[in-house]
C-alpha positions as CSV (number, residue, x, y, z in Angstrom):
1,X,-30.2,-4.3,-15.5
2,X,-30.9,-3.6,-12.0
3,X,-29.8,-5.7,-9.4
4,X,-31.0,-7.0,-6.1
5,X,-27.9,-5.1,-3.8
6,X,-28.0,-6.3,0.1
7,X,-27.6,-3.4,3.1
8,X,-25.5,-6.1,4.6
9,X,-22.1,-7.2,3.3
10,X,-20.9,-10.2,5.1
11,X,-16.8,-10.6,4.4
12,X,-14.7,-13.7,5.0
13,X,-11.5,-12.8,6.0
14,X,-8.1,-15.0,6.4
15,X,-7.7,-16.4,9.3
16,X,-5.1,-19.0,11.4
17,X,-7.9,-20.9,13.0
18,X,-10.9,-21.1,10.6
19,X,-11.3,-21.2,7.2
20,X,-13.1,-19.2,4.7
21,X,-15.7,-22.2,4.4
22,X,-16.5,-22.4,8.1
23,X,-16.8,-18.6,8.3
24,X,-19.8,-19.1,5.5
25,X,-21.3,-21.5,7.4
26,X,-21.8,-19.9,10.7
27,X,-22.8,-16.3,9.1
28,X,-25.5,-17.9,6.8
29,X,-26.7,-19.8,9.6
30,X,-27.1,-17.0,11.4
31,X,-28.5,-15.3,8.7
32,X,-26.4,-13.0,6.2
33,X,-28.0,-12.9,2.7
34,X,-24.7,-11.8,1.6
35,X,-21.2,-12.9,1.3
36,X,-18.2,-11.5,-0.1
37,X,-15.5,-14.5,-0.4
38,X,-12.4,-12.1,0.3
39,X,-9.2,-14.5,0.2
40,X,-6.1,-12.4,-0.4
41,X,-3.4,-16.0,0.5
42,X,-4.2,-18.6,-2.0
43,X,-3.3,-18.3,-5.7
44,X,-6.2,-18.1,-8.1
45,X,-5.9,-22.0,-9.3
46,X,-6.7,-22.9,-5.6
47,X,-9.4,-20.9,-5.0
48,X,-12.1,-22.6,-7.3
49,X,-12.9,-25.8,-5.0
50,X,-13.6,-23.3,-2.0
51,X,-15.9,-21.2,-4.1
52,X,-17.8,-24.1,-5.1
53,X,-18.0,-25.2,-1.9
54,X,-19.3,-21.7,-0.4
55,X,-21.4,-21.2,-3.1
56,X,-23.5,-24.9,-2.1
57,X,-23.9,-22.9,1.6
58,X,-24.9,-19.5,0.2
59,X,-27.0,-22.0,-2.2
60,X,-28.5,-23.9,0.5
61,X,-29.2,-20.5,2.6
62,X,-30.4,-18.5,0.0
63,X,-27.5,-16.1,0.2
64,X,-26.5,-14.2,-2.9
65,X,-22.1,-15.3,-3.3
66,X,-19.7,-12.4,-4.2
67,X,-16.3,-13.1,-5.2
68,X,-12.9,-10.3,-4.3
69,X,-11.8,-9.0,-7.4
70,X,-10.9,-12.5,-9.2
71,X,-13.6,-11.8,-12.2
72,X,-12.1,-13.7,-14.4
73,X,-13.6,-16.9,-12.6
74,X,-16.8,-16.1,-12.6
75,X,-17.8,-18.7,-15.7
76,X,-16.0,-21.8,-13.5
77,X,-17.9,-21.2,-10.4
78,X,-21.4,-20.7,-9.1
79,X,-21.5,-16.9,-7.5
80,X,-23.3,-14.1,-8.4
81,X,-20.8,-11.4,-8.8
82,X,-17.0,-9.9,-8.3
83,X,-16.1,-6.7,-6.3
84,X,-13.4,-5.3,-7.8
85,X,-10.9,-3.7,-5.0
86,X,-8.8,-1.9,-7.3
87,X,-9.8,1.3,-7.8
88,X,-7.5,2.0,-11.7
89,X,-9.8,-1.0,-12.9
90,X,-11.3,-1.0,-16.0
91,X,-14.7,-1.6,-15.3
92,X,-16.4,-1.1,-19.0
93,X,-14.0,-4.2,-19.9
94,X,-14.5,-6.2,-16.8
95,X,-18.7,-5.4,-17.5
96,X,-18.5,-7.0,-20.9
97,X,-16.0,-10.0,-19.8
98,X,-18.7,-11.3,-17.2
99,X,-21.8,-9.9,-19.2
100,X,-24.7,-8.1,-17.8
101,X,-26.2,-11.0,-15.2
102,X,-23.3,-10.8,-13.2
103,X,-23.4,-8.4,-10.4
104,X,-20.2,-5.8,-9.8
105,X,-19.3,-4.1,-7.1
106,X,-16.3,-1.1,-7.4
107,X,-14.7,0.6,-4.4
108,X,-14.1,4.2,-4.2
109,X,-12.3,6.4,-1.4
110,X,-13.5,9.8,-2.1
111,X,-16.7,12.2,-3.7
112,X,-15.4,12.3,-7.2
113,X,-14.3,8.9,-7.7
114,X,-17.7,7.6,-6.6
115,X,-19.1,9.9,-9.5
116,X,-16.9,8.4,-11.9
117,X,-17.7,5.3,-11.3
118,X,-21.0,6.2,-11.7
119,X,-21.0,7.8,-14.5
120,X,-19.7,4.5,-16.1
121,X,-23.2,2.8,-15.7
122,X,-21.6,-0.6,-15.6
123,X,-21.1,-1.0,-11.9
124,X,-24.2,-2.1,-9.7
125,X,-22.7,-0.7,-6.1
126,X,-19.7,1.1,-4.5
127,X,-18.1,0.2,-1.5
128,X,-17.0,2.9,0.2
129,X,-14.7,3.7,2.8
130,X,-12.5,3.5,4.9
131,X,-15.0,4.5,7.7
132,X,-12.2,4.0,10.5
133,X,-9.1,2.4,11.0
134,X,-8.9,-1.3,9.9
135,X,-6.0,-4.1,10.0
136,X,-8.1,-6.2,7.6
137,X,-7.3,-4.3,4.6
138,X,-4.6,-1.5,5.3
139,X,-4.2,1.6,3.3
140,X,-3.1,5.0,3.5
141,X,-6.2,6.5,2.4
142,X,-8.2,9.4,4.7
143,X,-10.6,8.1,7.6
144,X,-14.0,9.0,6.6
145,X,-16.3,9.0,9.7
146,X,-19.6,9.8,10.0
147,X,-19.0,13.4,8.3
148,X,-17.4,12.1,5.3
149,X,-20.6,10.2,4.3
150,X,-23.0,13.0,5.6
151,X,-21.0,14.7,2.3
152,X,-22.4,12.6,-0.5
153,X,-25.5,14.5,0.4
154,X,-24.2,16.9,-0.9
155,X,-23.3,15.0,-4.6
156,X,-25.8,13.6,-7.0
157,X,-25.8,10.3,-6.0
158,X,-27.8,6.8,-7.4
159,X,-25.6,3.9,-7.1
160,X,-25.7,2.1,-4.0
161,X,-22.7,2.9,-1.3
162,X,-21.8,0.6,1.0
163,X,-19.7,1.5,4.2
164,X,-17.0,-0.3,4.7
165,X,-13.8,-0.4,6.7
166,X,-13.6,-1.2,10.6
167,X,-17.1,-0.8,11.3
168,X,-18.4,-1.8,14.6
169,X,-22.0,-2.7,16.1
170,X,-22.1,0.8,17.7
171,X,-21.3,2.5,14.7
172,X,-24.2,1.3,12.5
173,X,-27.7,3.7,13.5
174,X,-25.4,6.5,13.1
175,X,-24.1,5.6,9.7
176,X,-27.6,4.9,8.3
177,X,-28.6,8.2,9.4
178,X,-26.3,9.7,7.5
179,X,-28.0,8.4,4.3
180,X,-25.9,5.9,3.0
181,X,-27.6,2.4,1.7
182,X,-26.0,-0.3,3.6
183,X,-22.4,-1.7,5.4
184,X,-19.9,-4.4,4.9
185,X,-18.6,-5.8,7.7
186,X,-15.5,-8.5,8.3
187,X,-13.4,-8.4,11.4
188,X,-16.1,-7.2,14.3
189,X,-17.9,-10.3,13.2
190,X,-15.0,-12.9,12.5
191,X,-12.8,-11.8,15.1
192,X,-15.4,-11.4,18.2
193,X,-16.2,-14.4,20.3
194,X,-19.2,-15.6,19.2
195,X,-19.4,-14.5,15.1
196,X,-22.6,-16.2,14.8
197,X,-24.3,-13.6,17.6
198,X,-22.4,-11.1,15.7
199,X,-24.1,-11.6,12.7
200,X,-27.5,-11.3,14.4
201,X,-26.8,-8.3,16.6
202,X,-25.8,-6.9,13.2
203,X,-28.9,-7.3,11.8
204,X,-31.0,-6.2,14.4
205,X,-29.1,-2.7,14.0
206,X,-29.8,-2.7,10.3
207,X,-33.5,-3.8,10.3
């Protein structure tokens, strides 16, 4: 089943000063069709009432709701998919757990993982990264840059890939020209001044 897959990825991040729900609020106001709910502090039994509560704003917006790598929630709240961050996941089993409605989003550091994934027809888009260096989520995997998605030209590619890791404003025309379908973007929106302006400036780049 083929899914409707946005070429923006709006991320809530933890923060000290605002919460995951007022985040939501100012980027669909300012119009991301998009969210990925990303809360890496709470345990899982405490994350259902903020869900719910994100998913009446992506509701009221028309935003489509995606939830980090908690899949096992889908059937007690009201979002549209899970993006899985771990990349040993057993996608064929996590397919069939929240059946074929449900959209599911993989992430993959390099060529031949994306193929693999792909080759699994289960999975509906692949974030993919890290573009540069990011403190939102640390690893010790190789930057990419612009070159290292000029490569999947190079590979036979259909699923979706979605840049993703410290991307800023400046960085977008050049990372569509390199022929990749959209970006995700967390900190250059939530930690800038105005988030809200963010959002739109981000847009404008991508449309």
């Amino acid at each position: 089943m083929k899914k409707y897959i946005s070429k923006f990825h709006y991320l809530t991040q933890d923060l000290p000063g605002r919460s995951h729900v007022q985040q939501v609020q100012t980027a669909c106001g300012a119009g991301a069709n998009w969210v990925q709910y990303r809360c890496m502090t709470k345990p899982e039994d405490e994350l259902i009432d903020e869900i719910n509560e994100i998913a009446e704003i992506c509701d009221d917006w028309g935003a489509t709701l995606i939830i980090t790598n908690h899949y096992d929630l889908l059937h007690r709240v009201d979002a549209q998919g899970v993006h899985i961050e771990d990349f040993d996941a057993d996608f064929v089993t996590i397919r069939k757990t929240i059946g074929d409605d449900k959209t599911l989003g993989a992430s993959a550091t390099n060529p031949d993982d994306l193929l693999k994934i792909q080759e699994l027809n289960v999975v509906d888009y692949c974030g993919y990264g890290p573009f540069a260096h990011t403190d939102t989520k640390p690893n010790d995997k190789p930057l990419l840059g612009f070159n290292g998605y000029r490569q999947l030209e190079k590979i036979p590619l259909t699923l979706p890939v979605i840049a993703v890791g410290g991307i800023q404003l400046q960085d977008v025309e050049h990372l569509l020209q390199t022929g990749i379908y959209g970006i995700a973007v967390s900190a250059a929106i939530n930690l800038s001044a105005d988030p809200a302006a963010a959002v739109k400036e981000f847009y404008r780049k991508m449309y």
